[in-house]
N, C-alpha and C positions, 0 to 999 in steps of 0.2 A: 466464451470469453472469460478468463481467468478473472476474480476479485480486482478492482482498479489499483486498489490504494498499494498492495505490492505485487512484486513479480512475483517477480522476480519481474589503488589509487597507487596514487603515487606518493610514496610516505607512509609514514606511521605518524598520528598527532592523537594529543588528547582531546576530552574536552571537559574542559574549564575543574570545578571542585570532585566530579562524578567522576573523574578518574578513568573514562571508558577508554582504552585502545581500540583505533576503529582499522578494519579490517584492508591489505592491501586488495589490488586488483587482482592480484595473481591467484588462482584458488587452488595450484600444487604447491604451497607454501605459505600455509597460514597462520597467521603471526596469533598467540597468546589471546584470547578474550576475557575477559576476568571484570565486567561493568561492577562497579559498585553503587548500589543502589540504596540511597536515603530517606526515605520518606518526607522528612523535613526540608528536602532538595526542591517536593516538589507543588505546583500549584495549583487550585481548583479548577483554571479556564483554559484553554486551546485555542490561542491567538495570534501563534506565528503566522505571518503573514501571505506568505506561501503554503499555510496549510491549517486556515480558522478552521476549527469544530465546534460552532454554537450550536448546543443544542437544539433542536426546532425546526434544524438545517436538513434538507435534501438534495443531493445533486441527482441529475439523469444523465448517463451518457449512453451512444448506441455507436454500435458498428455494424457495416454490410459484411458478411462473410460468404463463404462457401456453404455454410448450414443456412445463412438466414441471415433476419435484422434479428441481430442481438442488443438485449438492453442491460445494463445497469446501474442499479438504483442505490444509494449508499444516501442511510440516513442518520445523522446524529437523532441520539437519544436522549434524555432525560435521564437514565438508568445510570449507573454503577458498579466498579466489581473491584474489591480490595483483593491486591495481586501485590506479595513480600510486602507489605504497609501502605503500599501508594493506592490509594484510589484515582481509578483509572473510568474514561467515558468509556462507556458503549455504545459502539458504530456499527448499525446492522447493514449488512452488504447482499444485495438479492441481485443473481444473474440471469435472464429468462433469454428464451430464444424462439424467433417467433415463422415457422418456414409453413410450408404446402402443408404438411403432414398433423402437424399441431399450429395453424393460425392464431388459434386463440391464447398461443404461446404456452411453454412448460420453463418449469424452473430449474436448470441447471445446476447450479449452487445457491446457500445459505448461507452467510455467514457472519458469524458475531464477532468483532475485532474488538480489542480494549489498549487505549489512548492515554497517554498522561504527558503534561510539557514540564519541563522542572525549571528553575526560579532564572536561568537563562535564554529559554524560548527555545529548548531543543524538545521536539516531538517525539516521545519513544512510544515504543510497540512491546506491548505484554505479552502479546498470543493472540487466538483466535480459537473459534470454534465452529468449525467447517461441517457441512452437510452438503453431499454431495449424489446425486440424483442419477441412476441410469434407464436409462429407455429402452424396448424394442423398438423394431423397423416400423410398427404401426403408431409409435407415440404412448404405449403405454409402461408406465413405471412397472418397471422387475425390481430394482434394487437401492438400496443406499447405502453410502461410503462415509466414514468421517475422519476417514486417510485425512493428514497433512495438519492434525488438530494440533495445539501446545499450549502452553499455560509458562511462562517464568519462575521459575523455580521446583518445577516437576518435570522428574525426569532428569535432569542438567541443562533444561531450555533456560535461555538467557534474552532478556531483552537486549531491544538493540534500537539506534535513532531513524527513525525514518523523514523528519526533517531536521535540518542543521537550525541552528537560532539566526548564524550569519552565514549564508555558505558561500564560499568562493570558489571559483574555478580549480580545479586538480584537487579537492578535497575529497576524499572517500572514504564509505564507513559502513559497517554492517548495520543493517535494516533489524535482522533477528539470527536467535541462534540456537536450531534445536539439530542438532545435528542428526545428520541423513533423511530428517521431516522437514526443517525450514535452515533454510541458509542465506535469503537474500542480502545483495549487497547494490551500492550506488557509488556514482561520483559523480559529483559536478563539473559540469562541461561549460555552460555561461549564464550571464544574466542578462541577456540583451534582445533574447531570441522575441518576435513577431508572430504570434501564431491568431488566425482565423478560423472560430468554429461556429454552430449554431448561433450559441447564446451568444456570442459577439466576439470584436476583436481585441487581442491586448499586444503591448507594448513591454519591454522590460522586462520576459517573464524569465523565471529558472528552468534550464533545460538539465536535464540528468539524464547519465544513462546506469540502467540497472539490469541487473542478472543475477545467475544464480549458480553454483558448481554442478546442484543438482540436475539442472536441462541443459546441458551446453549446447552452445548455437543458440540458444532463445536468447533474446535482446530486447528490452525495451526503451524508447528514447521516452521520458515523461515532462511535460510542459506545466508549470506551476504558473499562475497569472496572481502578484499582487495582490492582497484584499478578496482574492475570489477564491485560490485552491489549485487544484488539479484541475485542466484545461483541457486534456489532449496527450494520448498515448500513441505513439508509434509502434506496432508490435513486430519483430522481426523473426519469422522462423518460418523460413523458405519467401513465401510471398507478407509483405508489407499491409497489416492490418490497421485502417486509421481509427482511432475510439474519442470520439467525440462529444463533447458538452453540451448537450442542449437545452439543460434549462436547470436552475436552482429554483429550488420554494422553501419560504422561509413563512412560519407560525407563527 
């Protein structure tokens, strides 16, 4: 199970003083990306509504797959990382997967994401730093990978919003931009949507769908709940993978 928080429109809009052009739907024809980034833009907390990060914070989600019950665990941190002047959270993201072979579960991916909202409640994304785990057939570690890493401003990687402050329906925008490493993009599809999982049900949530140029055919539908976050992943590539919420702990 891929990291939750990304995956992987119609228009071209800004957003607000930052100046970002956010990306269409179409990915053989991609409009300009040029974000201007401020430091003084931006704010010490992450409190959009459909995407708090208090520190202290843990979510769990899991999914049944073909390999197994997969989990993962994404924890706001305490930590920090100044990225082009913004100090940005760090959200550690651990994926484990737990079958016959290894019960007592191995860890798939690591990863370290860094978070910042600027002074109008839009969520952006700095990069990551990905650790990624290969097995043999008996479960044991041969290898590691830290394919798919970026940082904003190395390289020509670009941050990008990974939640809107207000999002409306038909609104679409790059997630990040490290080209031919990371490309995610999103659009807003409603805010009305119902979804039922573990930790309970919500009312009103934002539903998006997101992808990526880099996997095509891979489709994610993402379910935001109010006051709580990421709900519920839809995952589309061949059969329909559900990733589910089962519990928040909070410090």
């Amino acid at each position: 199970m891929k990291r939750l928080w990304l995956l992987v429109g119609m228009g071209i809009m800004g957003v607000g003083m930052l100046g970002v052009w956010l990306g269409p739907a179409r990915a053989d024809k991609p409009e300009p990306y040029n974000p201007v980034i401020d430091p003084a833009n931006f704010v010490g907390v992450i409190n959009n509504q459909y995407m708090p990060l208090a520190p202290g914070t843990t979510f769990i989600y899991e999914a049944e797959t073909e390999d197994g019950l997969e989990r993962d665990v994404v924890s706001v941190t305490d930590e920090t990382k100044v990225i082009l002047g913004v100090t940005t959270t760090v959200v550690q993201d651990t994926a484990t997967v737990f079958d016959e072979v290894t019960p007592e579960g191995r860890v798939e991916e690591d990863t370290e994401d860094w978070f910042a909202q600027d002074v109008e409640g839009n969520v952006w994304y700095f990069g990551e730093f990905t650790t990624s785990f290969e097995y043999d057939e008996q479960g044991n570690l041969i290898g590691t990978s830290n394919a798919g890493s970026w940082e904003a401003g190395v390289n020509g990687a670009k941050p990008g919003i990974v939640m809107l402050a207000n999002p409306r329906p038909g609104e679409s925008y790059r997630q990040e931009f490290a080209e031919g490493v990371a490309e995610d993009m999103a659009r807003v599809f409603r805010l009305n949507a119902s979804v039922s999982v573990p930790y309970g049900d919500f009312g009103n949530c934002l539903e998006t769908k997101e992808w990526t140029p880099l996997e095509p055919g891979h489709v994610e539908q993402k379910f935001y709940a109010p006051g709580v976050g990421l709900v519920l992943v839809l995952e589309h590539h061949g059969k329909i993978v559900r990733v589910e919420l089962v519990d928040v702990i909070t410090e």
